[in-house]
C-alpha positions in Angstrom: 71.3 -16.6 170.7 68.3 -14.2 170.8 65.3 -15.0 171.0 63.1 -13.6 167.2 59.5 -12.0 167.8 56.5 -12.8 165.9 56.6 -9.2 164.4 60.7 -9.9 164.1 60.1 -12.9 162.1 56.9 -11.2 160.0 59.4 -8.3 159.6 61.8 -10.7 157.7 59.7 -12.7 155.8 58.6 -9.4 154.4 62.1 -8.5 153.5 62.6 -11.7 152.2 59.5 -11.5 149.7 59.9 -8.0 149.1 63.9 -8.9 147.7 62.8 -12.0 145.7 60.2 -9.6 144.0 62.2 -6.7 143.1 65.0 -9.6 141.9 62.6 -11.2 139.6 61.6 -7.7 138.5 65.9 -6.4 137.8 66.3 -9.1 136.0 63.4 -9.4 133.6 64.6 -5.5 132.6 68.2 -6.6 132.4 67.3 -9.2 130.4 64.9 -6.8 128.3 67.9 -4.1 128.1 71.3 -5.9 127.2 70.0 -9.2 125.8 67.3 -8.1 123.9 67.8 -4.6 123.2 63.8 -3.9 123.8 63.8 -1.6 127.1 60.6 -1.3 128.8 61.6 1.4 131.7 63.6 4.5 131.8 66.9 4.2 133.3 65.8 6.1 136.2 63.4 3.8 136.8 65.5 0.5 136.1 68.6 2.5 139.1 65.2 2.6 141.4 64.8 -0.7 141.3 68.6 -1.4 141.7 68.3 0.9 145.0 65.2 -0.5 146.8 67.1 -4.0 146.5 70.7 -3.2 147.7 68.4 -0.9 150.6 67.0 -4.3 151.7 70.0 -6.0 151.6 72.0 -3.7 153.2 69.3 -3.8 156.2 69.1 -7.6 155.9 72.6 -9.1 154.9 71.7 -12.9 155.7 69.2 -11.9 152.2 72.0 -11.6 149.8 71.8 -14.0 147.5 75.1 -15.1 145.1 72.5 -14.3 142.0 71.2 -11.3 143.5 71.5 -8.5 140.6 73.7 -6.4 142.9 76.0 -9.2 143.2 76.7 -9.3 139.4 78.2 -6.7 136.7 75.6 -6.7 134.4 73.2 -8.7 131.4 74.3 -11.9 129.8 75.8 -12.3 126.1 73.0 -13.4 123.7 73.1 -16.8 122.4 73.8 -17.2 118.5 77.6 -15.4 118.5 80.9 -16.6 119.7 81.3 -15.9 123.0 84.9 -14.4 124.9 86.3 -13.9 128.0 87.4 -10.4 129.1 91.3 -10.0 129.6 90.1 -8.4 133.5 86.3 -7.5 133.8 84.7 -4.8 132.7 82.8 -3.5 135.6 80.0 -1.0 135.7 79.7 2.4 137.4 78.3 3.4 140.9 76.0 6.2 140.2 75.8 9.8 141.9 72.4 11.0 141.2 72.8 14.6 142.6 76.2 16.9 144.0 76.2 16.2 147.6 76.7 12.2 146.4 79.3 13.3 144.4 80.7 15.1 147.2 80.3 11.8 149.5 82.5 9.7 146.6 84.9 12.5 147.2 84.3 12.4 150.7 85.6 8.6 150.1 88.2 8.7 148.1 89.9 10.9 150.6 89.8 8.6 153.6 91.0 5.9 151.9 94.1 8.2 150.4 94.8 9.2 153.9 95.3 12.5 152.8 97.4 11.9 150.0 97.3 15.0 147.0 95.3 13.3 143.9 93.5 14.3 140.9 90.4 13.8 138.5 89.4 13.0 135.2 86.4 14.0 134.2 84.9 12.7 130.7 81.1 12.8 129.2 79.2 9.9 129.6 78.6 8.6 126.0 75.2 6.7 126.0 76.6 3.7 124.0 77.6 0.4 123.9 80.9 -0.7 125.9 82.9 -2.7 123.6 87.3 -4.3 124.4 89.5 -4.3 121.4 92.5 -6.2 121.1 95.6 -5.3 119.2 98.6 -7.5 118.2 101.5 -6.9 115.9 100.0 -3.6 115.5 97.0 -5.1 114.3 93.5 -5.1 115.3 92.9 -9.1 116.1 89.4 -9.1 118.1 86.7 -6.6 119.2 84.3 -8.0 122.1 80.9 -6.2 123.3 80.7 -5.9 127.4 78.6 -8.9 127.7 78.0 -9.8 131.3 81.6 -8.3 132.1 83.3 -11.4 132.0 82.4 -13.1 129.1 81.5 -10.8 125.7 80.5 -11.5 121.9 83.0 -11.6 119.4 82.0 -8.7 116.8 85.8 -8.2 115.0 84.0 -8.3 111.7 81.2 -5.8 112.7 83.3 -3.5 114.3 86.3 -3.5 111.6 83.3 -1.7 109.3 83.9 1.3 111.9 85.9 3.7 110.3 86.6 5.6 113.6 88.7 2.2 114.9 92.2 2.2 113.8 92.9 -1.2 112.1 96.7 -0.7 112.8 98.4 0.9 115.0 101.9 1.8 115.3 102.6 -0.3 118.7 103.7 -3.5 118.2 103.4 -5.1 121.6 99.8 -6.5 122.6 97.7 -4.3 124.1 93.6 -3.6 124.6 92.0 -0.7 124.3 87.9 -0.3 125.7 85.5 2.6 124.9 82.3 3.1 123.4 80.3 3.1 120.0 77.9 5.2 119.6 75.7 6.4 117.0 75.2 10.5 116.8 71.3 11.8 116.7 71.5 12.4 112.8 72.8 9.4 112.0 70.1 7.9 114.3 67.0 9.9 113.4 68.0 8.8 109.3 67.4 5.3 110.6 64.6 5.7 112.4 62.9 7.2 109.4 64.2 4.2 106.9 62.8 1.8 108.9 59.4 3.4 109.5 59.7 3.6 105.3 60.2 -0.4 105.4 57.5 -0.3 108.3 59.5 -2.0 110.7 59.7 -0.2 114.5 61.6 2.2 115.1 64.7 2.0 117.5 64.1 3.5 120.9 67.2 5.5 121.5 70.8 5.9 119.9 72.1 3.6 122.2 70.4 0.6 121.5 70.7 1.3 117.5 74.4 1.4 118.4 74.2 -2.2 120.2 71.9 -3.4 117.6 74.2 -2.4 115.0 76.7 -4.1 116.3 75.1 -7.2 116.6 74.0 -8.2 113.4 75.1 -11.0 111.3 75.5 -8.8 108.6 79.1 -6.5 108.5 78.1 -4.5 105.5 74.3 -3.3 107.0 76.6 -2.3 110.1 78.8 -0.4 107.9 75.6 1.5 106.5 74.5 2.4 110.1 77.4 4.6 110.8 78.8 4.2 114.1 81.4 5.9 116.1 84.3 4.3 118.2 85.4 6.7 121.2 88.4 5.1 123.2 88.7 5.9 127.5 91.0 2.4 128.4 94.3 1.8 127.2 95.4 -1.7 128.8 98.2 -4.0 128.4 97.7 -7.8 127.1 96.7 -8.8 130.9 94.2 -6.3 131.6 96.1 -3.9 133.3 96.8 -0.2 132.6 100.1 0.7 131.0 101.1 4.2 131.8 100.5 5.6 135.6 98.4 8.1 134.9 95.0 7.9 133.2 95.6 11.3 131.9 98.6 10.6 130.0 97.0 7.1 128.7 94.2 9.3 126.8 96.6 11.1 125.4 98.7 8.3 124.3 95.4 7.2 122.3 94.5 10.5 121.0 98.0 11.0 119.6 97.9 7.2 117.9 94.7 7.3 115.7 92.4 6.7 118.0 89.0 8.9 118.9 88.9 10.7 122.3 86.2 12.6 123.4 88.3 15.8 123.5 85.6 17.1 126.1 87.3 16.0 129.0 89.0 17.9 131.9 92.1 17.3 134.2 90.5 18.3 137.9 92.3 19.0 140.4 89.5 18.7 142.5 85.7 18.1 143.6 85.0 21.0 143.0 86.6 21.5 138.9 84.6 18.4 138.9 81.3 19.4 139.5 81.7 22.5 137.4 82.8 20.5 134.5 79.7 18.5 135.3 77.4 21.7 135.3 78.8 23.2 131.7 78.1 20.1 129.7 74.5 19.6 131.4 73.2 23.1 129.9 75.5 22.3 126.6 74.6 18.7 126.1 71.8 19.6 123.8 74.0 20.8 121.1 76.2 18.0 121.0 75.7 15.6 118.2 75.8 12.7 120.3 73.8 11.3 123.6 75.2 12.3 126.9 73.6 10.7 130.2 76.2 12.6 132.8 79.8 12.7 133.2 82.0 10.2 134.1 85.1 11.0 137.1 87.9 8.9 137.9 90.9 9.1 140.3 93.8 9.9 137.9 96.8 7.9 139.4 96.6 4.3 138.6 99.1 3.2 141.4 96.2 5.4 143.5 93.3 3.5 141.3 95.0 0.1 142.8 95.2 1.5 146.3 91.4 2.6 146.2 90.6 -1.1 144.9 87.0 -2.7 144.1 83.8 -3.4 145.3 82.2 -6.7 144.2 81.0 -4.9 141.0 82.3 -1.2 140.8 85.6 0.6 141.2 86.1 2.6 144.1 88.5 5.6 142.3 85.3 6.1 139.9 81.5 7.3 139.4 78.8 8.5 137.3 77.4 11.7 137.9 73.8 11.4 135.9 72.1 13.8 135.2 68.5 14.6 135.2 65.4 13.7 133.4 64.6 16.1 130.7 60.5 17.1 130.3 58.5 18.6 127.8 54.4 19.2 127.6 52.2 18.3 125.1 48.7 16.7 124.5 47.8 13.4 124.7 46.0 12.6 121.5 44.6 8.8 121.9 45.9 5.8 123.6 47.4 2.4 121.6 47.6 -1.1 122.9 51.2 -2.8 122.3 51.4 -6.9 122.7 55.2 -7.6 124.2 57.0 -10.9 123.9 55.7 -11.9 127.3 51.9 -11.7 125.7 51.4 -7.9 128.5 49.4 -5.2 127.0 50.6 -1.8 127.4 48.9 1.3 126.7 51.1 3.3 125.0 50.7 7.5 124.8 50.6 9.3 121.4 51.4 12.6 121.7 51.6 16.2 119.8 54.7 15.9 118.8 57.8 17.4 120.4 61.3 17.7 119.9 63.5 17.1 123.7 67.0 16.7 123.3 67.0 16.6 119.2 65.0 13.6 119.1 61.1 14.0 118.1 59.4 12.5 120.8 55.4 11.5 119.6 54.6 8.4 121.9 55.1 7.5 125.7 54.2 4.5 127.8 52.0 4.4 130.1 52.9 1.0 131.5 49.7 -0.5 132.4 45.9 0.2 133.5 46.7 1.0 137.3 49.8 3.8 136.1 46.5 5.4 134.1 44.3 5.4 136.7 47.2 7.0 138.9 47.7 9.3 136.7 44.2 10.4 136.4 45.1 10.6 133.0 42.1 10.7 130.0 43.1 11.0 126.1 42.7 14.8 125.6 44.8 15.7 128.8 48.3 17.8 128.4 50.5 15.7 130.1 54.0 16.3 131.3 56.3 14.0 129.4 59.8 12.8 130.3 63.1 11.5 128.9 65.1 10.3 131.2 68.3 8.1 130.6 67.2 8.6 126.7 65.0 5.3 127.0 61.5 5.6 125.4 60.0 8.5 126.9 57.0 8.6 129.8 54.3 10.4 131.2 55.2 11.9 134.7 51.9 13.6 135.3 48.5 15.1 134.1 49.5 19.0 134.1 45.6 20.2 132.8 42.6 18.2 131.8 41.6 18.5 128.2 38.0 19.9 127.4 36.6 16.8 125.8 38.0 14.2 128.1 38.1 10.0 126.8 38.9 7.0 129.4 40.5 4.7 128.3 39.4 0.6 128.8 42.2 -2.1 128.1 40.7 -4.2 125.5 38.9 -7.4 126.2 40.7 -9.2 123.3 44.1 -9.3 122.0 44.2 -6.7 119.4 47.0 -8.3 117.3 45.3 -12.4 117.6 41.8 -11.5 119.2 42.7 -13.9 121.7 41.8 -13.9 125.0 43.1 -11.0 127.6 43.7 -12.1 131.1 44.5 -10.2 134.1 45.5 -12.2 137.0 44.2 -11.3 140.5 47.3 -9.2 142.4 48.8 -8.6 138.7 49.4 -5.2 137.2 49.5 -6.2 133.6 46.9 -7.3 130.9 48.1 -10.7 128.8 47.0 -12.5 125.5 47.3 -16.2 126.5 47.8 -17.3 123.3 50.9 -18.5 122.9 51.0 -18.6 119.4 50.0 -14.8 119.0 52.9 -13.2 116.3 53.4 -10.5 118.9 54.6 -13.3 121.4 55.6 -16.2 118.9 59.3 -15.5 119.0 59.8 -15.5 122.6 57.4 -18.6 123.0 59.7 -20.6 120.9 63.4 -19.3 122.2 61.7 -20.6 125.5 60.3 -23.9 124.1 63.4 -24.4 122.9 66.0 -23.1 125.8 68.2 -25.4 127.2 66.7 -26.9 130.4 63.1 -27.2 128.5 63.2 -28.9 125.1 67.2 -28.2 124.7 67.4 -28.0 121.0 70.5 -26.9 120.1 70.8 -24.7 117.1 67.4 -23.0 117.5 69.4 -19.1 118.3 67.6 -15.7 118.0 69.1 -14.9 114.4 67.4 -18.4 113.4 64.1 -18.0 115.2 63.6 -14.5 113.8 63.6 -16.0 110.1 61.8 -19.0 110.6 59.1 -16.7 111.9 59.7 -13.7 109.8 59.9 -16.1 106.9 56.1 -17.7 107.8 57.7 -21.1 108.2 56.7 -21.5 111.9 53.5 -19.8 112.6 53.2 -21.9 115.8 55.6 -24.1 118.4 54.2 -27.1 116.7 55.3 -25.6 113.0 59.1 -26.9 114.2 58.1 -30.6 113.6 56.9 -30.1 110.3 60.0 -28.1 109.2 62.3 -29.7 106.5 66.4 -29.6 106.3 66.1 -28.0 102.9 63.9 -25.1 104.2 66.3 -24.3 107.4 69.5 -24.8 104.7 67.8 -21.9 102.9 68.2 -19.2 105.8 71.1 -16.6 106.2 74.3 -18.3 107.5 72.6 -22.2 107.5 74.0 -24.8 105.4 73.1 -28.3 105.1 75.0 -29.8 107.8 73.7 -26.9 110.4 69.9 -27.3 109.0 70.3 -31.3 109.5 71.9 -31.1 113.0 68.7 -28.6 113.8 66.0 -31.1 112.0 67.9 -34.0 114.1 67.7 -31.9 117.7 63.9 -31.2 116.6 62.8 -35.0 116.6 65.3 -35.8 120.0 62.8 -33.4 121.5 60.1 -35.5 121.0 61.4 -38.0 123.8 61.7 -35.2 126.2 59.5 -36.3 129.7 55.7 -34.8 130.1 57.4 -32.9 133.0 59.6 -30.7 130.3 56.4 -30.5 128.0 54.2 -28.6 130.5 57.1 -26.4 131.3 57.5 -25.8 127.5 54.1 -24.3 127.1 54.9 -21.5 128.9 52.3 -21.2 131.5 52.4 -18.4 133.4 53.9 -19.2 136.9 54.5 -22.9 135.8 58.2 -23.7 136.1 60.0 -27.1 135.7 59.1 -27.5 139.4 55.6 -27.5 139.2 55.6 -29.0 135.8 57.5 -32.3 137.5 54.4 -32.0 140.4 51.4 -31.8 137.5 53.0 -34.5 135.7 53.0 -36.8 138.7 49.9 -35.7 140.6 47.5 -36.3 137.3 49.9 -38.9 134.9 49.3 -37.0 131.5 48.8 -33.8 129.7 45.3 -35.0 128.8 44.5 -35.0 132.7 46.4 -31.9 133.5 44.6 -29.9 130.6 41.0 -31.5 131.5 41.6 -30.4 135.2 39.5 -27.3 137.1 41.0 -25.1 139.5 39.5 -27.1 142.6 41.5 -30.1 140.9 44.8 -28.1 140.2 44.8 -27.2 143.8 44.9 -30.6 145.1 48.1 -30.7 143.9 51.4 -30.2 145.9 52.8 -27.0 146.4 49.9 -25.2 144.3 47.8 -22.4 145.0 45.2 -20.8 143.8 47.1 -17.8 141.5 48.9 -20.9 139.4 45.8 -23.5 139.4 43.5 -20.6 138.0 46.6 -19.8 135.1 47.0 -23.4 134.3 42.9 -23.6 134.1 43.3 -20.7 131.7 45.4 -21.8 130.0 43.8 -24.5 128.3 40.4 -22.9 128.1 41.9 -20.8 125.3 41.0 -22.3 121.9 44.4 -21.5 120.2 45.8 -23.3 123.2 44.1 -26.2 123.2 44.6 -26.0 119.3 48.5 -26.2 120.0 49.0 -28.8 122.4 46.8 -31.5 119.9 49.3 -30.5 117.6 52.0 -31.3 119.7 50.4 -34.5 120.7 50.4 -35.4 117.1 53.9 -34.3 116.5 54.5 -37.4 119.0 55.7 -36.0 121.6 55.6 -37.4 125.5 51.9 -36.8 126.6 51.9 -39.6 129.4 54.3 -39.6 132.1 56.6 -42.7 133.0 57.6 -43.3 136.6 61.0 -42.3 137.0 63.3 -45.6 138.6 60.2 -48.2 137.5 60.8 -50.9 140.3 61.5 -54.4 138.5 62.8 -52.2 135.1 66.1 -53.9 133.5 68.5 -51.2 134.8 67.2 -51.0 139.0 70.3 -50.7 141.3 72.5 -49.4 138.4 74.2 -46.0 139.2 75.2 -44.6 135.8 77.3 -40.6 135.6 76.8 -39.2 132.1 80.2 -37.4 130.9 81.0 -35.7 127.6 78.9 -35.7 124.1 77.3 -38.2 122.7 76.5 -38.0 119.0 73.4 -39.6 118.6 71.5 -39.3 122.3 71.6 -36.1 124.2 72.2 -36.2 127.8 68.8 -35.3 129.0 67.2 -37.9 127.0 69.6 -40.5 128.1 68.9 -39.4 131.4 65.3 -39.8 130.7 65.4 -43.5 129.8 67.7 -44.7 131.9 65.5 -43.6 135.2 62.5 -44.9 133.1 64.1 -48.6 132.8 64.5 -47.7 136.2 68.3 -46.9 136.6 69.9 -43.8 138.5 71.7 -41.3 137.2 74.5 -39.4 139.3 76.2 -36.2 139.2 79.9 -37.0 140.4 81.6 -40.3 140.3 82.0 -42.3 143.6 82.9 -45.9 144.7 78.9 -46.3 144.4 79.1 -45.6 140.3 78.8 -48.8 138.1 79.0 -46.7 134.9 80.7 -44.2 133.3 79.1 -43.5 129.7 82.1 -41.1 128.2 81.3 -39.8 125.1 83.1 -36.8 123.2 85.3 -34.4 125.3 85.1 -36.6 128.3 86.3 -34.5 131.7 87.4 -35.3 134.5 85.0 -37.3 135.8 86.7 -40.2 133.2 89.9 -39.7 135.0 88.2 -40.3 138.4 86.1 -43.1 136.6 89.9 -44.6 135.4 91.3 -43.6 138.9 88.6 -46.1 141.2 88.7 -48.6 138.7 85.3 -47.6 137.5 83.7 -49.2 133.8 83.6 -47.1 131.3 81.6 -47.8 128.5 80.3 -45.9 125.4 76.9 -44.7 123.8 75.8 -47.8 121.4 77.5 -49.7 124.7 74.4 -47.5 126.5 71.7 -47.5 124.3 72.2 -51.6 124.1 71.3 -51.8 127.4 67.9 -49.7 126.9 64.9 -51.1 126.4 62.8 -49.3 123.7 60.3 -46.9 124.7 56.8 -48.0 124.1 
């Protein structure tokens, strides 16, 4: 075994940070992209990103990680909406940036063919949202978005309003068609100026008005947004193509009522490719839809199946993308924008232009070190691009203005006037305030995610009344909320609000541990929530320590001790967690397993759903009357507690002879908590 070097060794812990970094940083966007529908970078910039990580791991393969972004397909389905599996996954797209990568894929395809004669399909790239539907008895039964490839959001009532998706079809025999829906630039720039008339925010780019479309609870606002339906997949019930040629299965959909892109070319090679490639570049601005490059595929399916996968792409296909698009214009002043996280980013306003039939009057500029890169001062013409249609940004400073102004990043939050923070080694500004509107909503899906306070039934469609509504102004507004008010909302009843009021109070006997973490501290996770709570014993302590204090603790340094300390030196803060400690929530922390409690030596394994206690407050007390709580049965288990849809681990319990008992047969052998 060779022996590793110092440098060796500094080398890889390098690698390893650098990957963790660029990770955290994929997935935030991903998560800002398909879950939210808010992007923050181009697409140029996000494929960057993706690059610089599979570069690393390529060079350092004992890195990969099974959650590494380049090991997955893409974003996860947003909570709130039925959920479906795919019938075979929908995988992304390796990209070819420029011709001689294009040429390599071809280069590719070839070896692996061993020669054998093929062809190519070529096809725009519609800048939309992927979306399976599924047809039975000649009828269309369900329509499901992309999700995370694997599992998708049911949107059959949504996507029925689309009049471009036959709702019968004259085939009989199941069978699943994919494509895309899209939203052309008039239909797009109507909206835009309807909502800036209601004075809500405009949608960045056709695509994600087309995904946000789709995903409202409403079907008859989605039928006033006017979307389009293009077909490119014609599968049979199992996932699997149904003619041999992919040719001949757009055709079979363009003769049986379903939109094709009739811009599409049968190559028979490379280079009819890349020519169709190079027409539609210098005519994509007169179509009246969003292009972002052409899509080319083997034609044979038997060849398709020969070629096979990678982990997350086909090998028989790619994405030619094409190029940023740039205009120049004059930076006029500079705006602050609070996102969900509580960053500032200054934001560009421009003279307006027109790129690509889209009027483009504002770019980001990220944060204070991309200005001072820049060089850039309000009154500068500045060289502005578009690139992936995401919101447009400032490449460069092409002359400086005649009267010049620098910009400063405000020293309070302009939508609270809270307090703005800027973390030593950190590129962006943030209001700590967690209960600052511009961060409100994303404070509460947190404070209420599963893993935190787990209260079931809080979704985004529910959050975004309760706040848009003015009943929660604050975190600590959810335990002064009333079954009658939630009843009130879109698509609540009286049995939904009351399950919601009823998951509210359980989260009262959440541990300190979950408490901290529910705050929302920047860089405090359930790990070093667990070490606060047991280093200082209660919230009281915690929020009362300095940073000299924090640091004593296990495991934390200074960047965390100084963003707990900050934390609770902000007023609204402060004001918030008294409310919570009102509310009566768990501000002291019990030892977990108390030696002498009433349950010490008992092994219980939680299985199923218990109506009255969830699982993670069951867990709670039983380690608190000092009893243990297992993941997987063994001969060491004294307890089953099976509630509703019981698995398998009440067969095993059955199978060793094991007790099982219920939840009053649990809560019985609880002590109360004092």
């Amino acid at each position: 075994m060779p022996v590793k070097t110092p440098d060796a060794v500094a080398k890889r812990a390098q690698a390893r940070a650098q990957a963790e970094a660029l990770r955290e940083s994929i997935r935030h966007h991903e998560r800002q992209y398909y879950v939210l529908d808010q992007p923050e970078i181009t697409d140029a910039e996000y494929d960057a990103l993706v690059r610089q990580l599979q570069t690393v791991e390529t060079e350092h393969p004992d890195l990969i990680t099974p959650d590494s972004p380049t090991q997955r397909v893409g974003g996860q389905p947003r909570e709130g909406i039925q959920k479906l599996p795919h019938s075979s996954p929908m995988l992304s797209l390796d990209n070819a940036l420029h011709e001689g990568e294009l040429r390599a894929f071809d280069n590719r395809v070839r070896e692996l063919l061993g020669g054998t004669p093929f062809r190519y399909v070529a096809e725009l790239k519609m800048d939309g949202l992927s979306m399976a539907t599924r047809y039975s008895g000649g009828l269309l039964q369900k329509a499901i978005t992309r999700g995370n490839g694997s599992i998708g959001e049911d949107v059959t009532e949504n996507a029925r309003t689309i009049r471009s998706l036959p709702l019968r079809t004259g085939r009989v025999e199941p069978f699943e068609v994919r494509g895309e829906v899209v939203m052309n630039r008039q239909s797009f720039e109507r909206l835009n100026l309807e909502r800036e008339e209601r004075e809500l925010s405009r949608f960045a780019n056709p695509r994600n008005a087309a995904a946000g479309s789709l995903r409202l609870l409403e079907p008859s606002v989605t039928a006033s947004r006017r979307l389009d339906y293009y077909a490119y997949f014609l599968l049979d019930e199992a996932g699997r193509p149904i003619f041999e040629s992919h040719w001949e299965s757009l055709e079979w959909l363009s003769g049986h009522g379903f939109k094709v892109n009739p811009k599409r070319k049968l190559c028979a090679d490379i280079e009819e490719a890349l020519a169709f490639c190079r027409e539609w570049e210098g005519e994509r601005e007169g179509l009246p839809y969003e292009i972002d490059g052409v899509v080319i595929k083997v034609d044979s399916v038997p060849q398709q199946v020969q070629l096979g996968f990678t982990a997350k792409a086909p090998r028989w296909a790619i994405a030619f993308k094409y190029a940023a698009r740039q205009v120049e214009t004059e930076v006029t002043g500079i705006l602050v924008q609070v996102g969900r996280t509580g960053a500032l980013t200054p934001v560009a306003v421009l003279a307006p232009r027109v790129v690509s039939g889209v009027t483009v009057s504002r770019a980001t500029l990220h944060n204070e070190d991309e200005i001072a890169r820049l060089g850039l001062q309000i009154g500068d013409t500045v060289i502005v691009e578009r690139s992936g249609d995401v919101i447009p940004r400032v490449v460069r400073v092409k002359m400086q203005g005649t009267y010049r102004v620098p910009f400063q990043m405000p020293t309070e939050c302009p939508v609270c006037g809270g307090r703005v923070v800027r973390e030593e080694g950190e590129s962006a500004s943030r209001c700590i305030n967690v209960n600052c509107p511009a961060r409100l909503k994303e404070s509460i899906r947190h404070y209420a995610s599963r893993g935190v306070m787990s209260i079931d039934g809080l979704g985004d469609s529910i959050i975004d009344q309760l706040v848009d509504s003015g009943l929660v102004s604050s975190v600590a507004d959810l335990y002064a909320l009333k079954a009658d008010q939630i009843a009130n909302l879109e698509r609540m009843g009286p049995k939904s609000a009351a399950n919601i009021i009823q998951n509210i109070d359980r989260s009262r006997f959440m541990p300190l541990p979950r408490v901290i973490s529910a705050l929302g501290i920047r860089f405090v996770g359930q790990r070093t929530a667990e070490l606060l709570a047991d280093h200082f014993g209660s919230m009281d302590a915690v929020s009362g320590a300095t940073v000299d204090q924090l640091m004593e603790v296990q495991e934390v340094g200074p960047k965390v001790a100084v963003s707990v300390n900050a934390f609770f030196r902000e007023p609204q803060n402060c004001e918030l967690v008294e409310r919570l400690k009102k509310a009566g929530l768990m501000f002291d922390h019990l030892v977990r397993r108390r030696a002498g409690g009433p349950l010490t030596g008992i092994t219980f394994v939680l299985t199923g759903t218990m109506p009255t206690l969830k699982r993670e407050e069951a867990k709670f007390r039983i380690e608190a009357a000092g009893g243990k709580v297992a993941a997987a049965v063994s001969k060491k288990t004294n307890f089953v507690v099976a509630g509703e849809d019981a698995g398998s681990k009440l067969d095993k319990a059955r199978a060793l002879d094991i007790p099982v008992i219920g939840e009053a047969e649990l809560i019985a052998m609880l002590p109360e908590i004092s």
